[in-house]
TORKOL-4160 file (C-alpha; in steps of 0.2 Angstrom, whole numbers, padded with zeros to 4 digits, m for minus):
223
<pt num="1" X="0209" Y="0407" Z="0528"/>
<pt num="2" X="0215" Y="0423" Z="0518"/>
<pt num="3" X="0217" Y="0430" Z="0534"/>
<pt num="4" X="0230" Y="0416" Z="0539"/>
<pt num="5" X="0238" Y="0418" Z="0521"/>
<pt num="6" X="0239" Y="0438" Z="0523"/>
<pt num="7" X="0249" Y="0436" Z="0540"/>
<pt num="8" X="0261" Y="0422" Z="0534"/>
<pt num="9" X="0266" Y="0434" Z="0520"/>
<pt num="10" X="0269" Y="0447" Z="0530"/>
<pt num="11" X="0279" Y="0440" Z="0541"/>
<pt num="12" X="0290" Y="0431" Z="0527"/>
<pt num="13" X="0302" Y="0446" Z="0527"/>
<pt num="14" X="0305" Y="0445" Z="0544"/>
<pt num="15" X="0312" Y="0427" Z="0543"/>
<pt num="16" X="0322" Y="0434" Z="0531"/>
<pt num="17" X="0329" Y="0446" Z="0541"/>
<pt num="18" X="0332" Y="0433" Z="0554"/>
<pt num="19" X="0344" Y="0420" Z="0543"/>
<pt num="20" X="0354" Y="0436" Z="0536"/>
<pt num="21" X="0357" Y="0441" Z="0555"/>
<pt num="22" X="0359" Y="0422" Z="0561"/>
<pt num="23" X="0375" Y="0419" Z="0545"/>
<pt num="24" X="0392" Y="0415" Z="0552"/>
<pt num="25" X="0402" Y="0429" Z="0559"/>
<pt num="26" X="0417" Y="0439" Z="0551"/>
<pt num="27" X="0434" Y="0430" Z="0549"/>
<pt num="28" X="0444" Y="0435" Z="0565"/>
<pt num="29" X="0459" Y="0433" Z="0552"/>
<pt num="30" X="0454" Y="0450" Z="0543"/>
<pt num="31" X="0460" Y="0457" Z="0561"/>
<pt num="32" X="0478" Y="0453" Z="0557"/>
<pt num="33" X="0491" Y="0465" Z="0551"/>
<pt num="34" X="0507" Y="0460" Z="0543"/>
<pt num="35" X="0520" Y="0467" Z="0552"/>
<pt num="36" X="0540" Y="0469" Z="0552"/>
<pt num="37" X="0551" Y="0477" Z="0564"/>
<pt num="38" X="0564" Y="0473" Z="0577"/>
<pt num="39" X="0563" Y="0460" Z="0593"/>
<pt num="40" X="0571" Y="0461" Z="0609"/>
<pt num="41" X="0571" Y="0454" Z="0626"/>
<pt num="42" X="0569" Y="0466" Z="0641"/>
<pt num="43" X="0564" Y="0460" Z="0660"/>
<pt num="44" X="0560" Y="0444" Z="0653"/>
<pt num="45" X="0548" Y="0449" Z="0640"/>
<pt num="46" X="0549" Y="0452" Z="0619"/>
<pt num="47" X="0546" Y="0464" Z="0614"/>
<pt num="48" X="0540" Y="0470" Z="0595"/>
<pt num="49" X="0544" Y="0487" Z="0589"/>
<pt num="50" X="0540" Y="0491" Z="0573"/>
<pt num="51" X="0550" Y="0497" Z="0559"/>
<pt num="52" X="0552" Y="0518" Z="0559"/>
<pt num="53" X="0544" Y="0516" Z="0575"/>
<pt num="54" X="0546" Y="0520" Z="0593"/>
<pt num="55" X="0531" Y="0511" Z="0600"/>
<pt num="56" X="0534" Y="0495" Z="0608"/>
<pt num="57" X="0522" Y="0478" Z="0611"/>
<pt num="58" X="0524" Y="0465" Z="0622"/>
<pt num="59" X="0523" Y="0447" Z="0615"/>
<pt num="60" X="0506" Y="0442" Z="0623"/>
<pt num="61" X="0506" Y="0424" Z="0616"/>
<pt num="62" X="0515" Y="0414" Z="0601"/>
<pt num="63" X="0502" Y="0402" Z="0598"/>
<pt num="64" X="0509" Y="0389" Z="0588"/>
<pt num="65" X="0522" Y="0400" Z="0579"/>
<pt num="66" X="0535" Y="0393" Z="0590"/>
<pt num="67" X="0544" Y="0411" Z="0589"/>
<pt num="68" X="0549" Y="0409" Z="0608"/>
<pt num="69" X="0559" Y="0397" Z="0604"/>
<pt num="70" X="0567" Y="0402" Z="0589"/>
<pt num="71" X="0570" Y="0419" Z="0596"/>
<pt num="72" X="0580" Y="0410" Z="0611"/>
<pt num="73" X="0592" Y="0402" Z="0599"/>
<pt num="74" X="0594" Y="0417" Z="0588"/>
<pt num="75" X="0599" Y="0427" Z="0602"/>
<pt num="76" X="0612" Y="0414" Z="0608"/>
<pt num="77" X="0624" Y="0418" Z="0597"/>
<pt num="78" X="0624" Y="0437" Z="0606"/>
<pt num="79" X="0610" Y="0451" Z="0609"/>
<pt num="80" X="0598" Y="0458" Z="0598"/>
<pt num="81" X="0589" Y="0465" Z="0591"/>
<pt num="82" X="0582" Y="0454" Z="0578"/>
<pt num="83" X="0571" Y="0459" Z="0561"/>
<pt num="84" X="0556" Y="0448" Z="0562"/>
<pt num="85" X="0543" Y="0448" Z="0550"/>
<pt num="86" X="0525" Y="0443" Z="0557"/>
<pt num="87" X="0506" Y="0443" Z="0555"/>
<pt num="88" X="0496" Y="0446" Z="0572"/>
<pt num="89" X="0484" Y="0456" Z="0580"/>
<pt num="90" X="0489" Y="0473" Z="0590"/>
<pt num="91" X="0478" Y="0477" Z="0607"/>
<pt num="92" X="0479" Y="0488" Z="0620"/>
<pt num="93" X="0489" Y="0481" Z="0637"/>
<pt num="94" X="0490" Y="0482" Z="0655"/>
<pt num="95" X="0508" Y="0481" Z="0654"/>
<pt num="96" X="0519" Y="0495" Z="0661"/>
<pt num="97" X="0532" Y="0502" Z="0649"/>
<pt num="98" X="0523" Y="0496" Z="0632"/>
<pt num="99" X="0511" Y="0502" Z="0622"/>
<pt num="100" X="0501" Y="0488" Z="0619"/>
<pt num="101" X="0501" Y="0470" Z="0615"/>
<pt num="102" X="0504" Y="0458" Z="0600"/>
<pt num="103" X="0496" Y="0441" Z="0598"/>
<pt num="104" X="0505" Y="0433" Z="0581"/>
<pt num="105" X="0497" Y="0420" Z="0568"/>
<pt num="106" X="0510" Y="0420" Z="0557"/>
<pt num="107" X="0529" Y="0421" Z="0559"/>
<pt num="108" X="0536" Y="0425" Z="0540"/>
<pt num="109" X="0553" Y="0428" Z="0546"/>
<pt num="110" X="0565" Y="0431" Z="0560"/>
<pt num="111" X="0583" Y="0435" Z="0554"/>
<pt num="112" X="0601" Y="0443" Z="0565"/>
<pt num="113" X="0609" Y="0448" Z="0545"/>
<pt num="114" X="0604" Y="0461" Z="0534"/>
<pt num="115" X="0594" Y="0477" Z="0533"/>
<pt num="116" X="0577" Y="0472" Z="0532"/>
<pt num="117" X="0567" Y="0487" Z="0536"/>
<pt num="118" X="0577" Y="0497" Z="0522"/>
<pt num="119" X="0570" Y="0483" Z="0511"/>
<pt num="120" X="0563" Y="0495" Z="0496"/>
<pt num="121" X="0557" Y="0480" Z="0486"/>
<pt num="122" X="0548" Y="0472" Z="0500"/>
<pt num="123" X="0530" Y="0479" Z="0496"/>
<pt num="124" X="0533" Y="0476" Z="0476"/>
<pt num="125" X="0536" Y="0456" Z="0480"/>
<pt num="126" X="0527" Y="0442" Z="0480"/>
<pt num="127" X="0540" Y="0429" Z="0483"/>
<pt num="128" X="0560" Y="0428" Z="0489"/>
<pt num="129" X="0569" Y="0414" Z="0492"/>
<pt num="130" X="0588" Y="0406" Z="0489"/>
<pt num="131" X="0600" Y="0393" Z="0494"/>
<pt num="132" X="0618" Y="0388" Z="0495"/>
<pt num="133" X="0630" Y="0375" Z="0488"/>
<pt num="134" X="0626" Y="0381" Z="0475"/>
<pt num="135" X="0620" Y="0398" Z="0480"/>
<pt num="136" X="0605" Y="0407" Z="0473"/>
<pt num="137" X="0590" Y="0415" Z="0474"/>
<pt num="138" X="0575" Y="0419" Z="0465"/>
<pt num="139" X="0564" Y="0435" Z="0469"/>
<pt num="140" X="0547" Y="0435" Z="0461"/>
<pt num="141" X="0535" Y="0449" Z="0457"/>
<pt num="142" X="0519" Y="0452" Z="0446"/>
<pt num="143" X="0530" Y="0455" Z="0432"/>
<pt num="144" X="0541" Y="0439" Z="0431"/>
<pt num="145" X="0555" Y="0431" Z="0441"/>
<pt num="146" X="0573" Y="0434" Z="0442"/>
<pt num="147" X="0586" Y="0421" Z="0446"/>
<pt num="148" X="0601" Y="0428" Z="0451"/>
<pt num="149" X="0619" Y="0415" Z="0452"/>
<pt num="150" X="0634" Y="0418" Z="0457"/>
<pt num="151" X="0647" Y="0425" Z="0442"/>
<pt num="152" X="0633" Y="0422" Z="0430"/>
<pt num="153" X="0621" Y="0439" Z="0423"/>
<pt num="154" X="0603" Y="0438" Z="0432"/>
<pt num="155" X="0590" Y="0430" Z="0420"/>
<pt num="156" X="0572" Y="0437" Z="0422"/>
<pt num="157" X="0559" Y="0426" Z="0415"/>
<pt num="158" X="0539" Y="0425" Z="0416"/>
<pt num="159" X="0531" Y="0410" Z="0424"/>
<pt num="160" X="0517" Y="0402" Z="0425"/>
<pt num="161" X="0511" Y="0396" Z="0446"/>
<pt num="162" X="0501" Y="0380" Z="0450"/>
<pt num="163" X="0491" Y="0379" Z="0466"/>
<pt num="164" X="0494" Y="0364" Z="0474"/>
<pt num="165" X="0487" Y="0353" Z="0491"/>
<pt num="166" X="0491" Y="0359" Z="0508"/>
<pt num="167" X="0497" Y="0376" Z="0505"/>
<pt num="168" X="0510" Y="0372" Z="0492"/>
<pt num="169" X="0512" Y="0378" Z="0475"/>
<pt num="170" X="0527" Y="0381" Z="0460"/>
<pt num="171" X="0532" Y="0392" Z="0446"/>
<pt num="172" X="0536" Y="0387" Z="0432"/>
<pt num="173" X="0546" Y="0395" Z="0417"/>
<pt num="174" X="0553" Y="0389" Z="0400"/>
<pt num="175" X="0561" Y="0404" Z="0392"/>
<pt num="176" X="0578" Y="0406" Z="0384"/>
<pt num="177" X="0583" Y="0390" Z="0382"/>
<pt num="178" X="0579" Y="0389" Z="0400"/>
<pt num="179" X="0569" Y="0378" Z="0409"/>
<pt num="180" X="0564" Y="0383" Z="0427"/>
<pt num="181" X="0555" Y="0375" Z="0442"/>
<pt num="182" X="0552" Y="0384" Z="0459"/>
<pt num="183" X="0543" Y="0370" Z="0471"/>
<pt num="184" X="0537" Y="0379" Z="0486"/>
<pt num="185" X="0530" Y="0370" Z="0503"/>
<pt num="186" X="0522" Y="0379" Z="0519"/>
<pt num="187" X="0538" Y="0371" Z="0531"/>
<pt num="188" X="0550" Y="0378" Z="0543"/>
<pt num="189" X="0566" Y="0382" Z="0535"/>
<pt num="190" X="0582" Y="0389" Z="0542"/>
<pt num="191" X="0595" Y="0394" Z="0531"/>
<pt num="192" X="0610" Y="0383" Z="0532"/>
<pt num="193" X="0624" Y="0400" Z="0532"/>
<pt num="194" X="0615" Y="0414" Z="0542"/>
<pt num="195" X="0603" Y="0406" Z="0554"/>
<pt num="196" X="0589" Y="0413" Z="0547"/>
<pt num="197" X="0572" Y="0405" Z="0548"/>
<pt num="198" X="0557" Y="0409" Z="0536"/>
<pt num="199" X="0541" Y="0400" Z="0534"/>
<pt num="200" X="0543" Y="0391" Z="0519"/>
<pt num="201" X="0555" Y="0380" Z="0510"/>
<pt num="202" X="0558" Y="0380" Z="0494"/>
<pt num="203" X="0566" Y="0371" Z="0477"/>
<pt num="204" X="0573" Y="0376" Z="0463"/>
<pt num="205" X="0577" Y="0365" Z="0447"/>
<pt num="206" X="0583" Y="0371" Z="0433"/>
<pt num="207" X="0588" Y="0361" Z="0420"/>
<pt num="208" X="0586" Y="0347" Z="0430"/>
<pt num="209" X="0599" Y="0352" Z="0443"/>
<pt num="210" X="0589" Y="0351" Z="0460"/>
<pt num="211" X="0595" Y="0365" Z="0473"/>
<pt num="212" X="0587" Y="0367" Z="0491"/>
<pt num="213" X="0583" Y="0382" Z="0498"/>
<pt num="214" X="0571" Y="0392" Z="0512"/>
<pt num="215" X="0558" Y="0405" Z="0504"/>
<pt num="216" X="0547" Y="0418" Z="0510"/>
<pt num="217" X="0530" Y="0428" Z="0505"/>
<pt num="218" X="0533" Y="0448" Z="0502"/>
<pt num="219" X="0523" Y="0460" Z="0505"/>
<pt num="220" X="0514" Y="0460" Z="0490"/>
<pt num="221" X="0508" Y="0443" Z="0494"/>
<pt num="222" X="0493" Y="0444" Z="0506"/>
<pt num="223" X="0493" Y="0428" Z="0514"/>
């Protein structure tokens, strides 16, 4: 009997070893980079080239991120390239003329306007977004909010964020005589004047004047 006991013991490690080995495996998502750089169409595929780079990946498969699609009607309008801003996973390829392959999970932004790969600022937000009729735009950061309206000074604030259900959340700021809501949802939005299309949409009242708008994370925002 103290035989028996002596084995069982000794073999308690070794189905202790066994669970830690036998938990779930890594998150595949931690695989994903956050990438921006140009798009482009050559021989019938798009193509990803990043920012300050020369290399060039090939598409392999858009997932749900429906970026195929919105790439075609971007690139009605005339040739690309476009600025896109994506989350996806870089391999190697079989491909001739590229060097490699990009599988997306998450398409942040694809744009015709502006200079986004000169975008200083990028890596020190969390949060940009902006509407019309009335325009504005709010950039956020770890150090507050600015609200920038046409003909009027920029107001920078602090703000307080609530998480909310299915990936939405909002700031909040009451500053200054100033009361300021920013309602964010995870929902395709393309801006109304330029075409563009970010992954959010967004709302800002102020006061209690409701303006609608598209939003998107920056890079200081890890999500």
């Amino acid at each position: 009997m103290h035989a028996s006991r002596t084995l069982l013991f000794a073999l308690l490690p070794l189905f202790a070893s066994c669970q830690v080995f036998s938990d779930k495996p890594a998150d595949d998502s931690a695989k994903h980079t956050r990438l921006q750089g140009e798009l482009s169409r050559d021989a019938g595929q798009l193509l990803f080239r990043p920012c300050q780079e020369q290399r060039r990946f090939v598409i392999s498969n858009d997932g749900a991120t429906g970026i195929m699609r919105e790439t075609a009607e971007l690139l009605r309008d005339g040739p690309g390239p476009l600025f896109a801003d994506v989350r996806g996973r870089l391999a190697a390829s079989q491909k001739a003329g590229v060097d490699g392959q990009l599988t997306l999970s998450q398409v942040y932004r694809l744009q015709r306007e502006g200079h986004a790969c000169d975008d200083l600022n990028f890596k020190r937000t969390t949060l940009r977004a902006g509407g019309h009729e009335p325009g504005w735009n709010v950039t956020v950061s770890n150090q507050g909010l600015i609200l920038n309206r046409p003909d009027q000074q920029p107001l920078a604030l602090p703000y307080l964020e609530e998480q909310l259900p299915e990936g939405r959340f909002n700031l909040t700021s009451e500053a200054n005589g100033q009361r300021v809501e920013l309602w964010v949802a995870p929902q395709r939005c393309v801006d109304s004047m330029s075409g563009t299309v970010q992954h959010l949409s967004a709302e800002l009242r102020l006061n209690g004047e409701v303006m609608r708008g598209c939003a998107y994370l920056g890079g200081a925002r890890n999500e």
